[in-house]
C-alpha positions as CSV (number, residue, x, y, z in Angstrom):
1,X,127.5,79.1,62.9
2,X,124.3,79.3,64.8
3,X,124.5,79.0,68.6
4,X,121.4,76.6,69.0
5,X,121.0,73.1,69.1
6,X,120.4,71.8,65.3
7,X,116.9,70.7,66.8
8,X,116.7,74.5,67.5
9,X,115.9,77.9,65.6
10,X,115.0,81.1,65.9
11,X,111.4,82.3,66.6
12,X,110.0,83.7,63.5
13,X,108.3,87.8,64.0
14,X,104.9,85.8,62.3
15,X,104.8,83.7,65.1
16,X,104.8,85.9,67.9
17,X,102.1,88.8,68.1
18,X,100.8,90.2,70.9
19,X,97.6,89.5,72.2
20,X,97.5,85.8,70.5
21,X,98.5,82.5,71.8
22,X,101.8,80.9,71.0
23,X,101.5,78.6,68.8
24,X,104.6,76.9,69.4
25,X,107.3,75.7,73.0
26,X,109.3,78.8,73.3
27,X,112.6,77.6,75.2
28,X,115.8,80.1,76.0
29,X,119.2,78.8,74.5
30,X,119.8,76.9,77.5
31,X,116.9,74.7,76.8
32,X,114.8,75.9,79.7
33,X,111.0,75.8,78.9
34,X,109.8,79.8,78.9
35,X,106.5,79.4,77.9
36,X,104.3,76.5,76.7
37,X,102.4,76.7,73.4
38,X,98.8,78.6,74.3
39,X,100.0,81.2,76.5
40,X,99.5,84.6,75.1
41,X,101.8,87.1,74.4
42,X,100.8,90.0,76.4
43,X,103.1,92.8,75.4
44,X,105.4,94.3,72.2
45,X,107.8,94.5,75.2
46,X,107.4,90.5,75.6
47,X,107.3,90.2,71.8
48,X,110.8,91.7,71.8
49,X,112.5,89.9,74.6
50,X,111.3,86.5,73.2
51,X,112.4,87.3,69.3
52,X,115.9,88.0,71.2
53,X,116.1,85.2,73.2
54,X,113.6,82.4,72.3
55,X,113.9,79.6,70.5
56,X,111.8,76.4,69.1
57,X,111.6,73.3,68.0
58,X,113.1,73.3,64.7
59,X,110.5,71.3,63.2
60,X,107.5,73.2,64.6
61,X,108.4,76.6,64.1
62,X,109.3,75.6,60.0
63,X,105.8,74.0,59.5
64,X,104.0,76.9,61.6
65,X,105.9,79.1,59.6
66,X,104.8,77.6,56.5
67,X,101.1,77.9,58.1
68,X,101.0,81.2,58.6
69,X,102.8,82.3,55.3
70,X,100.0,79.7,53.3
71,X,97.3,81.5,55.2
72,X,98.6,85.2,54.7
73,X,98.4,84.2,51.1
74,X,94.9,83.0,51.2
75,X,94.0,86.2,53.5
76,X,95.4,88.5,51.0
77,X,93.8,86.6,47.8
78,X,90.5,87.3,49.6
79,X,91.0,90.8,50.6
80,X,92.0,91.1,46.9
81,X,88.6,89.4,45.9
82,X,86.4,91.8,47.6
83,X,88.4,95.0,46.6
84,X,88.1,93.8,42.8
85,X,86.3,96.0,40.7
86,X,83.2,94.3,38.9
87,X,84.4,95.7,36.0
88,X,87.9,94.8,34.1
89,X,89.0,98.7,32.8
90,X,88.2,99.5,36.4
91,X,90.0,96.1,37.7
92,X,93.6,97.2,35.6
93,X,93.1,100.0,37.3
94,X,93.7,98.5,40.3
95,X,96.1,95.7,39.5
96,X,98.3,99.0,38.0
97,X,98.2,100.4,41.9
98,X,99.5,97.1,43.0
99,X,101.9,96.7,40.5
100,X,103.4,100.2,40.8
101,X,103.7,99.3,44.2
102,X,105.7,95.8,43.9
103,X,107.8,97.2,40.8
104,X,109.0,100.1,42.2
105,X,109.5,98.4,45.7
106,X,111.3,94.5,44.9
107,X,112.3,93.6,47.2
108,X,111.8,95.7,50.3
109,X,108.2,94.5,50.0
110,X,107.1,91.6,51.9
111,X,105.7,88.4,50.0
112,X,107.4,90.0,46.7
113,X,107.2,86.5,44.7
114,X,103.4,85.5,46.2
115,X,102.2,89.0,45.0
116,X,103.5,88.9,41.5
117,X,101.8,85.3,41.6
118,X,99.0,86.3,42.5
119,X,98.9,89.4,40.1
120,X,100.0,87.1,36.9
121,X,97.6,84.7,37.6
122,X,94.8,87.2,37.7
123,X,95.7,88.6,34.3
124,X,95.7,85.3,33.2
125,X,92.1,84.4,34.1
126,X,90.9,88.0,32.5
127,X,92.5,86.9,29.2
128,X,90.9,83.8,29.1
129,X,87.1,85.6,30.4
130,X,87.4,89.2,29.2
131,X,90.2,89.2,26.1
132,X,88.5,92.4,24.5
133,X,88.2,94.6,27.7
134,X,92.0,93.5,28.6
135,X,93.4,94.9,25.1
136,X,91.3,97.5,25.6
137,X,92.5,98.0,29.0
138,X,95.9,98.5,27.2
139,X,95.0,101.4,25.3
140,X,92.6,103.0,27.2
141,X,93.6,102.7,30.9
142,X,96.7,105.2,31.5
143,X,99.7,104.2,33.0
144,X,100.2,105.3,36.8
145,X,104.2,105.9,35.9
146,X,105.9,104.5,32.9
147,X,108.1,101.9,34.9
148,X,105.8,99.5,35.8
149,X,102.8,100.6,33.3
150,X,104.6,99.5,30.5
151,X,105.6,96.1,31.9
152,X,102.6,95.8,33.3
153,X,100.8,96.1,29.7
154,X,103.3,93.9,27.9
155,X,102.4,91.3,30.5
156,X,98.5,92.3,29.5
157,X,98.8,91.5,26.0
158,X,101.3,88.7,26.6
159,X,98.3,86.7,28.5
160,X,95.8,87.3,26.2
161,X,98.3,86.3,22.8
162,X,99.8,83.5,24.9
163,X,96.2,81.6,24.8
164,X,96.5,82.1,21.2
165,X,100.2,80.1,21.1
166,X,98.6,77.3,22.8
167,X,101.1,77.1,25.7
168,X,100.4,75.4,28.3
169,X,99.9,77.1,32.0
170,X,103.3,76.8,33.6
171,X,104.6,78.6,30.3
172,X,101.5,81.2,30.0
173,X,102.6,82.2,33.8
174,X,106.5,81.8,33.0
175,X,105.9,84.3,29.9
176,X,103.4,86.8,31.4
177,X,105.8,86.6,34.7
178,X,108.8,87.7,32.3
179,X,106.9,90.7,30.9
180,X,105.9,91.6,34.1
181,X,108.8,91.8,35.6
182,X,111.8,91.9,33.1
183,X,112.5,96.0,34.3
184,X,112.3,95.2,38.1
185,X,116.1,96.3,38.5
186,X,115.3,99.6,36.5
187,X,111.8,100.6,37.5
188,X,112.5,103.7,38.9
189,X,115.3,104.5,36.9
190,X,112.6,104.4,33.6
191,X,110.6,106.9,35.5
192,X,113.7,109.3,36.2
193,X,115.0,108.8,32.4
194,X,111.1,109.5,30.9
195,X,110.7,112.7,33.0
196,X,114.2,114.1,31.9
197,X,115.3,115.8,28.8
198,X,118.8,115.3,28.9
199,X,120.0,112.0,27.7
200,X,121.3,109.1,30.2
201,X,124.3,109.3,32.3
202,X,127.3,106.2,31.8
203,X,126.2,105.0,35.2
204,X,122.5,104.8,33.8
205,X,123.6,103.1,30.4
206,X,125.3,100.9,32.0
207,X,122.4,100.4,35.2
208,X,120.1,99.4,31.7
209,X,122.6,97.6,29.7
210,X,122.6,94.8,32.5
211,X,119.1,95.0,34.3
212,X,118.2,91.9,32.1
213,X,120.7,90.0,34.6
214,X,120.3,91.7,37.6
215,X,116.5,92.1,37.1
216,X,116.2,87.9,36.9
217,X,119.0,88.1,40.0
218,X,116.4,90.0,41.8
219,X,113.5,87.6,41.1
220,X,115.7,84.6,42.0
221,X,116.4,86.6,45.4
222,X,112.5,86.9,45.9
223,X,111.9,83.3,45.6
224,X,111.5,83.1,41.7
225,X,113.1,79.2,40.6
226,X,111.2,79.2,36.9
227,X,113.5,79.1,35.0
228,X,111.7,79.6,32.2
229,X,110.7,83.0,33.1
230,X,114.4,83.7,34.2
231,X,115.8,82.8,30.7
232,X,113.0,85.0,29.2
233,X,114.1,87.9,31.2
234,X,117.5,87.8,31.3
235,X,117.3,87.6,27.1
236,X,114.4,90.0,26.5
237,X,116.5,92.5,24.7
238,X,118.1,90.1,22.4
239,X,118.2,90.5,18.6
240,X,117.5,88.0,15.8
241,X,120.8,89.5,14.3
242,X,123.2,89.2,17.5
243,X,123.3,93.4,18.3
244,X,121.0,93.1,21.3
245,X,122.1,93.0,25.1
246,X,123.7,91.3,27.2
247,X,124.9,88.7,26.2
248,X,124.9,89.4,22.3
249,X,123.0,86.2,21.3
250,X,122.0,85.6,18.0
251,X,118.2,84.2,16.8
252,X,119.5,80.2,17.1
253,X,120.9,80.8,20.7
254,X,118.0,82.7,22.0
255,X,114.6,81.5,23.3
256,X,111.9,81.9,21.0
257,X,109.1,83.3,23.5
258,X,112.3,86.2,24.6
259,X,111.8,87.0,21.0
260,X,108.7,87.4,21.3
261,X,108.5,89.1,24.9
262,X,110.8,92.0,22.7
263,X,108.6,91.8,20.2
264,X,105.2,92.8,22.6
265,X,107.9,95.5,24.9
266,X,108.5,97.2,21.6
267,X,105.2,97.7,20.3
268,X,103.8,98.3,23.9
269,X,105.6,101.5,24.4
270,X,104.2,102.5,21.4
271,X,100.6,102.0,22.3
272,X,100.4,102.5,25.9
273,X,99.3,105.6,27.3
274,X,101.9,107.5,29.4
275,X,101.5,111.0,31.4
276,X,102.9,113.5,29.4
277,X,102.5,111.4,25.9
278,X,99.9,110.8,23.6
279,X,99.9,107.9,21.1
280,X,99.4,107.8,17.6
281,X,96.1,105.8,16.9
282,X,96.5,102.2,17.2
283,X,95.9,101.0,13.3
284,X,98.7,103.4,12.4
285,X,101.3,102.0,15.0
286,X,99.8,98.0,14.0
287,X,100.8,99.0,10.0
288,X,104.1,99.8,10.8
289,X,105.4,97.3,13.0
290,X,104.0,94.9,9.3
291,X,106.2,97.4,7.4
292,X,108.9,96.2,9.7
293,X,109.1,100.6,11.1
294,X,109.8,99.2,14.7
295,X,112.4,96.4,13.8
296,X,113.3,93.6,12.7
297,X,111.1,90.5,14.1
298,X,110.2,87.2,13.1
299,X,107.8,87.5,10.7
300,X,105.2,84.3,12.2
301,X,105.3,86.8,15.8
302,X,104.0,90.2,13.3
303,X,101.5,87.9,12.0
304,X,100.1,86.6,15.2
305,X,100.0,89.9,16.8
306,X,98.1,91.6,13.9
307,X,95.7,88.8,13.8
308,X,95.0,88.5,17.7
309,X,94.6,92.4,18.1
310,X,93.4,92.9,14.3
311,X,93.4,96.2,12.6
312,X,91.1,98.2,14.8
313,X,92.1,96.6,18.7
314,X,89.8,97.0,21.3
315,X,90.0,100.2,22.7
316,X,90.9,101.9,19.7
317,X,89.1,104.6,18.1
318,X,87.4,105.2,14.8
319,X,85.3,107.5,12.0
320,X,82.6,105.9,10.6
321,X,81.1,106.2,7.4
322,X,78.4,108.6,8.8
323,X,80.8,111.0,10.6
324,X,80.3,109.5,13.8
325,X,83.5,109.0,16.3
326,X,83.0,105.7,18.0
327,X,85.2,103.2,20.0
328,X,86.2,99.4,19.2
329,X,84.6,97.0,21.6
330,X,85.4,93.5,20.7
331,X,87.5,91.6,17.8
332,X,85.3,89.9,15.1
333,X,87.2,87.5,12.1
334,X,87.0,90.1,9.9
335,X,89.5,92.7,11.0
336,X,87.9,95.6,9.4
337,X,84.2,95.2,10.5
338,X,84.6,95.0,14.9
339,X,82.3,96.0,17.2
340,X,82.3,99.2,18.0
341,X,80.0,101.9,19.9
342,X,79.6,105.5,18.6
343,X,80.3,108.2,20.7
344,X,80.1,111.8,19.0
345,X,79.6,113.1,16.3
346,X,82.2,114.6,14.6
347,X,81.0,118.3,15.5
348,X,79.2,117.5,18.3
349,X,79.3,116.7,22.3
350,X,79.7,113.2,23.5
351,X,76.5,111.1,23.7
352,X,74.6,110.6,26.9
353,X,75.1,106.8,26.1
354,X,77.4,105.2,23.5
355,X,75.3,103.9,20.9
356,X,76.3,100.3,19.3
357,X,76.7,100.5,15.8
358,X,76.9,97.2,13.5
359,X,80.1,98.2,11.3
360,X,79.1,95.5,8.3
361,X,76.8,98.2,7.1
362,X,77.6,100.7,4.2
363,X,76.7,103.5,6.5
364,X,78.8,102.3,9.9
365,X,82.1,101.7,8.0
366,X,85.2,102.4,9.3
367,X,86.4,105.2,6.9
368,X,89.6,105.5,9.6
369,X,91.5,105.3,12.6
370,X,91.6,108.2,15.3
371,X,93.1,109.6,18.1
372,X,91.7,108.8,21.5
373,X,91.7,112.6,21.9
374,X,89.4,112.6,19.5
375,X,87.1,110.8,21.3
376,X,85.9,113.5,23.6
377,X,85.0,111.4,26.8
378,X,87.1,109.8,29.5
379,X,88.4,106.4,29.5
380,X,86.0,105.5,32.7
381,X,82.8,106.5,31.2
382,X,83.5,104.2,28.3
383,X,83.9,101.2,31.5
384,X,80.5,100.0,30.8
385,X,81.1,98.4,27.4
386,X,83.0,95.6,28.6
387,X,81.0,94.5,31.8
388,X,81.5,90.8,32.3
């Protein structure tokens, strides 16, 4: 039981900082006034004694906690504003940094459930203003560790197909929340497993077998109430045919979007980028999730995927009819004729400049899919294709 008056509480640490006014009565236990709202605190010594001993109007300290906590939001979301590359390639690199950070952190860090707001939200507005240059972001843009890289491209692609479903806000956030954060439990236990060569111990199979529970436990900890996004998580590794985990649910019991968040975390591992890993091209990796190579999945989810990302996605990488190596840009309705922007020739050194090249004619063809290796530049140089 707490020793204060129920009109009483504790003094929260955001309310007291030295060198600022009080913004609140601070009164000792016995109700005696020790300082009146405006004085300043001069001291960390003072700070102490008065987080030890001080207490507040109930009342006032919750809605000045609220305050500051609003406006620590708003401070950060502007910081965030004026660190944010112009350009999106350059911008996932920088929302990867965050992520890495809050993934591989939970909830030691401060704020966990107002970050990962703030973080789906933004990959939310990039699908809808820049679709192309976040799938290309996917392929192109490595991951900073495979624990929250991976998540954090499922959530990518998860935004931009999620326009595509039609779903409505709460449920685009709820979904690209899920793929965000549906490893949270086992973040660093991914990076241990993908940097070792001997297989997992019981103690890890088991830490994986439940981190769909303990993951959405986490997330409900931090502040999390959707509980769309909690269902979504907790049955992301469900199967149609009931030989999934945890709980063993079968297609009818199981969320349709969790079918589809499994869908998008099987075929993101495949085409992310991880250190230590190259990928098979993209158009290779598309034609055998059709052939049904990565699982079984409902077949109206294969569809929308190879329609929304096509046959060459963005960020992909190509021979043309001339010999030339070039990169996909941007999606066009015809899946076989996209933008795309030559970089090399086939025996030659990269260009100063990529070079657009309109694909509908006999001599830009896409003869086939490549290797990004094969490209011969970095992923920043090719940045500039998808300025805003």
């Amino acid at each position: 039981m707490s020793d204060h008056p129920d009109n009483k509480t504790k003094l929260h640490p955001l309310l007291l900082r030295v060198g600022q006014e009080l913004p609140v009565d601070v009164y000792a236990s016995n109700g005696l006034l020790l300082l009146k709202k405006g004085h300043y605190v001069l001291s960390g010594e003072q700070r102490d004694k008065l987080l030890n001993v001080g207490v507040g109007d109930k009342d006032a300290v919750e809605a000045r906690v609220e305050r500051e906590k609003r406006e620590r939001t708003e401070a950060l979301r502007k910081q965030e504003e004026t660190q944010r590359p112009a350009n999106s390639l350059l911008e996932m690199e920088f929302i990867g940094q965050r992520v890495q950070g809050l993934l591989s952190h939970g909830l030691a860090v401060a704020g966990l459930a107002d970050s990962l707001h703030s973080v789906i939200q933004r990959l939310n507005e990039l699908a809808a203003q820049q679709p192309d240059a976040l799938l290309a972001a996917i392929l192109l843009v490595p991951q900073r560790d495979h624990g929250s890289g991976q998540p954090l491209h499922a959530a990518t692609l998860l935004a931009v197909l999620s326009r595509r479903l039609g779903l409505n806000e709460p449920q685009r956030h709820a979904l690209t929340g899920a793929a965000l954060t549906m490893n949270i439990s086992v973040t660093l236990l991914h990076n241990q497993l993908a940097g070792a060569n001997a297989a997992a111990t019981p103690p890890q199979r088991e830490a994986l077998f439940t981190h769909p529970l303990l993951s959405s436990a986490i997330l409900r900890e931090a502040g999390i109430d959707d509980e769309l996004w909690h269902t979504l998580v907790q049955q992301h590794h469900e199967e149609r045919n009931g030989s999934g985990y945890p709980m063993r649910l079968k297609r009818d019991d199981t969320e349709p979007l969790a079918h589809l968040l499994h869908l998008v975390d099987v075929l993101t591992a495949q085409l992310s980028p991880s250190p230590g890993r190259s990928t098979e091209p993209a158009a290779r990796i598309m034609a055998k999730l059709f052939q049904g190579g990565y699982g079984e999945f409902d077949p109206q989810y294969t569809a929308l995927l190879i329609k929304e990302i096509g046959i060459y996605p963005p960020g992909s990488c190509v021979r043309l009819a001339n010999g030339e190596i070039a990169v996909v840009t941007h999606r066009r309705e015809k899946a076989n004729e996209p933008r795309v922007a030559a970089l090399r020739k086939a025996d030659g050194p990269p260009y100063a400049e990529p070079l657009l090249r309109e694909t509908r004619n006999s001599g830009f063809h896409i003869i086939e899919a490549v290797p990004l290796a094969q490209a011969g530049v970095r992923p920043g140089f090719l940045a500039r294709l998808w300025k805003p």
